[in-house]
Structures are given as C-alpha cells and as structure tokens.
C-alpha positions in Angstrom: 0.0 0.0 0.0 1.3 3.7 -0.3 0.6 6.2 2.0 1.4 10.1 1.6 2.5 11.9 5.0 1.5 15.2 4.7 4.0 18.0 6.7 7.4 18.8 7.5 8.3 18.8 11.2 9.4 16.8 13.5 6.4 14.8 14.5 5.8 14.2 10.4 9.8 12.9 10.9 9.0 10.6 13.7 5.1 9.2 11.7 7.3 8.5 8.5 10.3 6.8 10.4 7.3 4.4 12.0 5.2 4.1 9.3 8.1 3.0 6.9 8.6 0.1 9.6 5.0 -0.7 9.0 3.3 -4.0 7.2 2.1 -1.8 4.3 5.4 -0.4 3.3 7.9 -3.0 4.1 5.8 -6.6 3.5 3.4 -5.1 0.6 6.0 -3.3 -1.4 4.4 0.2 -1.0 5.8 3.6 -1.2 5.5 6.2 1.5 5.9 9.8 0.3 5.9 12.8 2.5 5.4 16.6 1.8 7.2 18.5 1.6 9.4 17.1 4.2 12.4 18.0 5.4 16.3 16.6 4.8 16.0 13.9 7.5 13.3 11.7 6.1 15.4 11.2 2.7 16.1 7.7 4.5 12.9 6.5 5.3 9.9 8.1 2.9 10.5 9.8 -0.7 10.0 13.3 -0.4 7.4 15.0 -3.2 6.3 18.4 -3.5 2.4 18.9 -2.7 0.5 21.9 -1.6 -1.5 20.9 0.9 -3.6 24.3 0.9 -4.0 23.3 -2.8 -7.1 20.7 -2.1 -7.9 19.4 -6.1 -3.3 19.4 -6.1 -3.5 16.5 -3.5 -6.0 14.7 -4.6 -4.9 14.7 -7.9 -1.2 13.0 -6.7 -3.1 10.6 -4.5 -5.2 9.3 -7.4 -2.4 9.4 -10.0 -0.1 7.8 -7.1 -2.9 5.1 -6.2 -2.9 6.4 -2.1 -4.1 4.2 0.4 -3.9 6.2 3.2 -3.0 9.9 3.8 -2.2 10.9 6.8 -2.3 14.9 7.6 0.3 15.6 10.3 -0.6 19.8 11.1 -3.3 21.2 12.4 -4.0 24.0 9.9 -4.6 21.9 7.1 -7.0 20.3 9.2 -9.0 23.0 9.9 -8.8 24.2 6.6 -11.1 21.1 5.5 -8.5 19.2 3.7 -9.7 15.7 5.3 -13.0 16.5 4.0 -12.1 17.1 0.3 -9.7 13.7 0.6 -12.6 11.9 1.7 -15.0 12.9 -0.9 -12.6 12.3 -3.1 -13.7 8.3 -1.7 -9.4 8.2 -0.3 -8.9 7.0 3.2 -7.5 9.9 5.3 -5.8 9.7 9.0 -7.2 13.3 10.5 -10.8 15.0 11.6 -12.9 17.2 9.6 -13.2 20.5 9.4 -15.8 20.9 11.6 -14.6 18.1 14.1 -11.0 19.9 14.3 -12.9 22.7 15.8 -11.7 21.4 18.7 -8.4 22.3 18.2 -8.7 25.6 15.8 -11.0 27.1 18.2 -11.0 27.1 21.8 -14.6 28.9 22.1 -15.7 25.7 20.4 -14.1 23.3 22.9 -15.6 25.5 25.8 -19.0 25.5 24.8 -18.9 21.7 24.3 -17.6 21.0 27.6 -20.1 23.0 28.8 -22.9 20.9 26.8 -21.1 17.0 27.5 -20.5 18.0 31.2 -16.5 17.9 30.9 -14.7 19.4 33.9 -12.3 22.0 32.8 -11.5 25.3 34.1 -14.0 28.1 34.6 -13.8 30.6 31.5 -15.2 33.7 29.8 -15.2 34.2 26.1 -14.2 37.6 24.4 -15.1 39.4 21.1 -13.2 43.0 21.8 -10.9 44.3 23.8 -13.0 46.1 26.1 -15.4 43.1 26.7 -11.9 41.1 27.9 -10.9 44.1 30.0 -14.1 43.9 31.8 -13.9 40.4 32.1 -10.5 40.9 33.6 -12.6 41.3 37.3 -13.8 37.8 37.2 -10.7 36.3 37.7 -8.1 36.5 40.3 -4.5 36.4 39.6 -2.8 34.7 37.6 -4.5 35.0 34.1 -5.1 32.5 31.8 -5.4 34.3 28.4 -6.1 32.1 25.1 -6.3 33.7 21.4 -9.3 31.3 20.3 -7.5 30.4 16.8 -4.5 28.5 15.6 -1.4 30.2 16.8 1.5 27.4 16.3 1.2 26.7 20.3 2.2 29.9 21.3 -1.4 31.9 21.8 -1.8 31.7 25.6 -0.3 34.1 27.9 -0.2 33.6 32.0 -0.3 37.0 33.3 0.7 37.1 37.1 -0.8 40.3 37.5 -3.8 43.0 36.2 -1.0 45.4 34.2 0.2 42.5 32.5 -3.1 40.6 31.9 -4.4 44.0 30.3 -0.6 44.5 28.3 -1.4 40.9 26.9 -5.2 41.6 25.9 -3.7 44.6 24.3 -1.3 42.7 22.0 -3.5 39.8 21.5 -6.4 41.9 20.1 -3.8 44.5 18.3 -3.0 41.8 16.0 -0.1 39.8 18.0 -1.5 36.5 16.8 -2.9 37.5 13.6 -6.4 36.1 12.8 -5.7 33.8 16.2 -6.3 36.7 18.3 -9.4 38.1 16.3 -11.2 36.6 19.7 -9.7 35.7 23.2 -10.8 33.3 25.9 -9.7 34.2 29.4 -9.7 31.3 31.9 -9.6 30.4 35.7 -6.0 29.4 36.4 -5.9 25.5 37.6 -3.7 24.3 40.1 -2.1 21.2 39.4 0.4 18.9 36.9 -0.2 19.1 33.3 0.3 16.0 31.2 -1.0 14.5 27.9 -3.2 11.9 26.8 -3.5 10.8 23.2 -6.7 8.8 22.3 -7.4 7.3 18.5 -11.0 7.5 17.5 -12.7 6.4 14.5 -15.7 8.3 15.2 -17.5 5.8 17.7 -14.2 3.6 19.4 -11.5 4.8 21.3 -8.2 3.2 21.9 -5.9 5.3 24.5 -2.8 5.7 22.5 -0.2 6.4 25.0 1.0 9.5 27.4 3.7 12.0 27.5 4.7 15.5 29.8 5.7 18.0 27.6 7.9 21.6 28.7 6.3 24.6 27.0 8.5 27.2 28.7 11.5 28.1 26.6 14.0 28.2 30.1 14.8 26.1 32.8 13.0 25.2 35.6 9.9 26.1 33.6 10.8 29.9 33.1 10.4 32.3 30.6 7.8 32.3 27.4 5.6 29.2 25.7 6.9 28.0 23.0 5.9 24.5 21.1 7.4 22.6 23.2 11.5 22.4 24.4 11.1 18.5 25.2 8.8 15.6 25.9 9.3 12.2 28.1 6.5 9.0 28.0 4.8 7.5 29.9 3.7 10.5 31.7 3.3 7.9 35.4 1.9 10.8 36.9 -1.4 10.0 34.6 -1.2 6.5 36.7 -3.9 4.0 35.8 -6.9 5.3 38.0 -6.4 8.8 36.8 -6.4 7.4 33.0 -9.5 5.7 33.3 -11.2 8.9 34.7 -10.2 11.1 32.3 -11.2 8.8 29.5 -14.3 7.9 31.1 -14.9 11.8 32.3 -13.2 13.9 29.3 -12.3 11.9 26.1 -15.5 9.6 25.9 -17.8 12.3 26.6 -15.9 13.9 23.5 -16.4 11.4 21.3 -20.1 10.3 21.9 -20.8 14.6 22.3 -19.3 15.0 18.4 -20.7 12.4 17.0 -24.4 12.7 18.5 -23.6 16.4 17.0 -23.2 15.1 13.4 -19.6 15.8 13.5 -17.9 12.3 14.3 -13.7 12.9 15.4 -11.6 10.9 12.9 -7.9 10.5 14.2 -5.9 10.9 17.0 -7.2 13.2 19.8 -4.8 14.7 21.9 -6.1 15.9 25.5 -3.9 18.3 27.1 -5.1 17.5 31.1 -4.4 19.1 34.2 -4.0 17.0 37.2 -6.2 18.8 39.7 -7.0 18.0 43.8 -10.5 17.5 42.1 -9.7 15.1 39.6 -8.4 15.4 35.7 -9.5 18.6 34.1 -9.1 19.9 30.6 -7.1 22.2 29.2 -7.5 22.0 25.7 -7.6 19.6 22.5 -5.2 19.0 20.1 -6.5 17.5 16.6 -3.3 15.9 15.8 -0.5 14.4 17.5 2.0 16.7 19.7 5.0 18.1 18.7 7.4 17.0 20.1 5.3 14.2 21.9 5.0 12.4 19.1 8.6 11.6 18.6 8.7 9.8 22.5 5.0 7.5 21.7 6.8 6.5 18.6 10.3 5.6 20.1 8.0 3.5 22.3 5.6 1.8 20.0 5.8 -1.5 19.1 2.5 -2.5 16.9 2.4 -1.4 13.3 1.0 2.5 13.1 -0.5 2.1 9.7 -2.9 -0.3 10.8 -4.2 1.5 13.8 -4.5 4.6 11.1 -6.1 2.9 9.1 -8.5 0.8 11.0 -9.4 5.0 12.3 -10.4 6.1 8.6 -11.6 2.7 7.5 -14.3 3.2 10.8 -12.9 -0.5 12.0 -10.8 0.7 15.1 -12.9 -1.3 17.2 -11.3 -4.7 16.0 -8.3 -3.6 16.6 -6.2 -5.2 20.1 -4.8 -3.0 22.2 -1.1 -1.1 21.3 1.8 -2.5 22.6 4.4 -0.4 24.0 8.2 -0.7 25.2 8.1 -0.8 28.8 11.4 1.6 28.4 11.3 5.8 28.8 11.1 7.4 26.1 12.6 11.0 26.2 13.6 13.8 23.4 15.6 17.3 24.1 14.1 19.8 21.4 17.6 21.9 20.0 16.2 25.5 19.2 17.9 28.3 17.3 19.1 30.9 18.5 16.3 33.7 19.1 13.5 30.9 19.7 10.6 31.7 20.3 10.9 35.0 18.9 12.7 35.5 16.0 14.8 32.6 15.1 18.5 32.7 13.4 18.0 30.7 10.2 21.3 29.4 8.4 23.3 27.7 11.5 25.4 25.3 10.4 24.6 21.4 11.8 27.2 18.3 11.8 25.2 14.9 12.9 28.0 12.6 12.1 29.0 12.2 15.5 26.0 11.1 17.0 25.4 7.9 17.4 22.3 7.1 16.6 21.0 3.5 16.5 17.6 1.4 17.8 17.7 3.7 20.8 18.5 7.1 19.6 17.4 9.2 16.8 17.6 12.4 15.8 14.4 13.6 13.7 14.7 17.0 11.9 12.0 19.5 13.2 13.6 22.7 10.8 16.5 21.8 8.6 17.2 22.4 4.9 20.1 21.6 2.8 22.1 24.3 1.9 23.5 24.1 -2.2 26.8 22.6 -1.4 24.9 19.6 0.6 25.8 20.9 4.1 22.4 20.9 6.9 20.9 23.9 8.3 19.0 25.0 10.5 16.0 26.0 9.0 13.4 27.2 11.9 12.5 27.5 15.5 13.0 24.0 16.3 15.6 22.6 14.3 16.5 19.4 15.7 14.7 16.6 18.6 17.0 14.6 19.7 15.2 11.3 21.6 16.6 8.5 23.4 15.1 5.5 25.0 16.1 4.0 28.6 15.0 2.0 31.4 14.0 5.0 33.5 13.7 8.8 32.8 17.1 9.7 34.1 18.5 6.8 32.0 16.8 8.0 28.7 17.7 11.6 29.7 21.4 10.6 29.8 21.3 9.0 26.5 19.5 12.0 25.1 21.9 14.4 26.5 25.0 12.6 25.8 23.3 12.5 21.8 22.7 16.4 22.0 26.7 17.5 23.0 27.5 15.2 19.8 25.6 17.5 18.2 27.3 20.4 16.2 24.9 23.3 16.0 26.7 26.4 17.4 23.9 28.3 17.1 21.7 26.2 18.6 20.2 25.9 22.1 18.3 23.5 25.0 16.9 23.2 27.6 19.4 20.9 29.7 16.3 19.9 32.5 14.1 17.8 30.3 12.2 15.2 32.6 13.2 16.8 35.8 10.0 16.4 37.9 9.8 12.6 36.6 13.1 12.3 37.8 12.6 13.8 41.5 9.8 11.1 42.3 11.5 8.4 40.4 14.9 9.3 42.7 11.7 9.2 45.7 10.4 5.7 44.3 14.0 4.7 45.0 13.9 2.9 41.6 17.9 1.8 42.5 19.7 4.4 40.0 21.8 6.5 41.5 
C-alpha cells in the first residue's frame, strides 16, 4: 500500500520513520511519500512536492499515485477542510474534519462543548473586543489564563501574574499579536495542578488510548520564561497512573467522542487531551486534533505495533477490532535543540554536523527545521531545528542517552533546555527505583 505523510516537522519525521517500519510499506512493497518534508526523512519516505492548501493538487497526486492512506500531520490543514475534500474524493485519510478539528482551531468551540457534554475543565469567559476582555478581567483573580481562540502554532496563551500585564497581553492579542488567532480571546480560571498529555485514536465511535507523554512549554529552565511549542517531551507520563487514565477517559475523552458524534460531526484521528491533574480530579485544558509536537517523537520511540494499521482501521471506521497497542516498557525521552532567538525570531542558516552522533535502535535524531544548503551541508531552518530522543530503562536513563546525543551534536547556534524530565526524575529518585 502507499501512503502520503503530509507535513514537515518533527512529529511528520517521527510518523514517517514508523510508518516506513510498518506492514504496508515493508511486506506489501508500498511507497511512503511525505510533503514537503524535510532533509531527515530522505532515508525512510521519498519526499514530493504537494500543496497541501491546494485541495484538487493532493487529490490529484493521491489518485495518480494510487494512495491508500494519507495521513495529515498539522493542524492547519486540518482546519482548513482538507480531510473533508480527501474523503469525498472516496481516499482514506488519517485526520478529523473541518468541523470536528474545531476542537483544536478554536478554543470557544471546545468551551461550549464542555459545557454541553459536562467535561470538567477550568471556569472561562469568552471575548469578542478588547474592552469586553478588560471587563472580564474582574472575574478572575490572579494569575491569568489568556487564550487567542485560533491556531497560533502553540504559542497563543499568555499567564499573566498580575492585572497590568493581563491588560498589556489583551492589548497585543487583540492588536493583532496572533494575527487572525487573536481576532477573539478566551480568558480562563487558572488551575492548580500537573499538566500532562493523553492521546486517544478515534474512528468516530471507538476509542483506543494511545499512549501518554509531559511535555515543557517554557522556553527556560525550571519552567521559566515564554511558551513556546514545546523544548522536550518524556513518555509514559506515570503521573497519569492507571486510576487517573480511566477517569479522564471515562470523564473527558469519551464524553468527547459520543458529544461530536451525536452532533453530526464524528472525530476521525488521533485526539490529543492536554489535562491538568487537579485535587479535584483530571480537568481539561485543551484539544489538540493531531499528534503533539514533540510528543510524538517519544509515543513512537516507544511503539511497538504497526501504526499504519491503527491509522487505518481510524479512517476505515474498523478501530474497534483492533487489540490493544503494545508499547516498550522503556522511557522514552527527546531534548528539542532550538535556534538561537526561539521563540521570537529565530537565526536561520546555522550550520549542523550529525556525524557524531550515534544514533542506533535507541536514539534518533528527527529534523524538526533543517534544509540543505546548495553545497549539501544541513541547516537550521526554523525555530525548532533538531529533537533529539533517546530511550532507557527509567527517565534519568533515557535523559542521559538524550543528552549525551545532544553534546554530539554540532549546531553552534543552537540551544536547549538541559532539564528535560526533571519532575519525573525527582519522584523516580523518591520511588528509590535503584539508579543512583
């Protein structure tokens, strides 16, 4: 079978690397392409050029190309309907609707149907102007949660430890900070608790959990400075431990799933539930229509069954027959290396030298923003350049290995975070797990 990837990050890196271990590509003789990729998947798909905002452009390579299965990594072309024109087109696609990944391109949406499928999350007031979120301001008490409702390539929320800054950040977000993201804003009650992720795959009725992972959003150590996409990811999350998985899929995702489809809008795909681990119980913070970047790369270090036939059993509306996934009982962990000016305006052109790493069954690089430059040198090509991931038989273990991967690494103009995993590591060094 071929299948066509579509996107050009790292978590499209990690799908292909995966997929191209899969059944469909290796047993059947298929071909996975990816677009429009980047230079580190030249050893595991074949890299084509395809608009994916051109709608009738992909569907014409898929049919010409005989596509099995596409598989739409990013959110935007999500929301932008392309599963919906794939599908009509009768192709099997890996990725919600348009109106399904509401739940991640707006987060009015997600608000009003938690409030409708009774799906504890955190008290919230949605805004159309400015002065309607200034106002709104006085139901809150420090800090502020502040959301642009729109796509904003994870970096539209803003915690605002006091009034002047809350009001600063309304100002910026509404002046046009987030482009169209920011058009609306939702302000929210500020949870106490540990965030962590749950991924779920849906076909529109069943829903397999698919794995957990703690991502770190703040550009600086200890969990300092601004959000950014992410500056590293471990899995398993334990902190999600067995009980507090079953309620939040029995309190948060399921409710979902039965709410969209009794809607008319059934959830094709992977659904991503950002959670916050509360004194009350699991709460949500938000929806994610696609896999997380860079939480992907760790579930797919880990995953041992064959991806492509999870994906498709998800488009094909057969998910239910499929067993549960099996997973490597190891850590996964990846250290996200940034270029310089991240997450404001990064220094494109650095030069990168991966011949020293060592990368093998458990440890790989994927390429998050590189390009080749005309004499066949790598560069660094965007905000996150490089994810660097490493398995091992605890977090510190798999941090080691990650870390001992990134200083191989030549990028002088390149940055981490050197704490990745910390908290996991603290109560593993509690559970006395007999590292040192």
């Amino acid at each position: 079978m071929n299948i066509l990837v579509l996107g050009s990050g790292g978590r499209e890196h990690a799908l292909c690397w995966k997929l191209a271990q899969s059944n469909a590509i290796k047993s059947e003789s298929g071909t996975l392409y990816v677009s429009p990729g980047n230079p580190g998947m030249e050893d595991v798909a074949q890299i084509v050029s395809v608009d994916a905002a051109k709608h009738g452009e992909v569907t014409a390579f898929c049919k010409k190309n005989d596509i099995g299965l596409v598989v739409i990594g990013p959110e935007a072309p999500l929301v932008d309907g392309l599963a919906d024109t794939l599908r009509d087109a009768g192709l099997a696609v890996f990725g919600p609707s348009a109106q399904a990944a509401q739940l991640e391109g707006s987060k009015a949406f997600t608000k009003a149907l938690c409030d409708r499928a009774g799906i504890p999350t955190a008290a919230y007031v949605r805004c159309t102007t400015l002065a309607e979120a200034m106002s709104a301001l006085a139901t809150f008490a420090p800090p502020f949660v502040l959301k642009a409702d729109g796509l904003a390539g994870g970096k539209g929320v803003v915690i605002a430890d006091n009034e002047d800054h809350a009001r600063e950040a309304l100002e910026d977000m509404f002046g046009g900070a987030f482009g169209d993201a920011g058009a609306e804003v939702v302000i929210e009650e500020f949870m106490v608790g540990e965030e962590a992720s749950l991924f779920a795959l849906t076909d529109g009725t069943h829903v397999i959990p698919f794995g957990t992972a703690q991502d770190h959003k703040r550009v600086g150590e200890g969990d300092t400075g601004p959000n950014t996409g992410g500056m590293g990811a471990y899995s398993p999350a334990r902190v999600l431990n067995d009980e507090l998985l079953a309620e939040a899929m029995e309190r948060i995702v399921l409710p979902t799933v039965r709410q969209m489809k009794d809607e008319g809008m059934p959830y094709c795909g992977v659904l991503y539930a950002g959670l916050m681990l509360t004194n009350e119980g699991p709460k949500l913070v938000e929806y994610n229509a696609r896999f997380g970047d860079p939480e992907c790369q760790v579930l797919m270090m880990r995953l041992e069954s064959d991806l492509a036939d999870y994906m498709l059993a998800c488009a094909n509306g057969t998910l239910g027959e499929q067993a549960a996934p099996r997973w490597d009982n190891q850590t996964a962990l990846t250290v996200v290396m940034a270029a310089r000016g991240y997450p404001g305006t990064p220094e494109k052109g650095g030069a990168i030298d991966l011949s020293a790493v060592a990368q093998g069954d458990n440890t790989k690089v994927f390429h998050a923003g590189t390009k080749l430059q005309a004499d066949g040198t790598l560069a660094a090509n965007g905000g996150r350049v490089l994810n660097v991931t490493a398995l091992g038989v605890d977090t510190r273990a798999a941090r080691d290995a990650a870390y001992v991967a990134v200083d191989a690494v030549d990028f002088a103009s390149g940055f981490c975070r050197r704490d990745i995993g910390h908290k996991e590591i603290e109560r593993e060094t509690g559970r006395d797990t007999g590292r040192g």
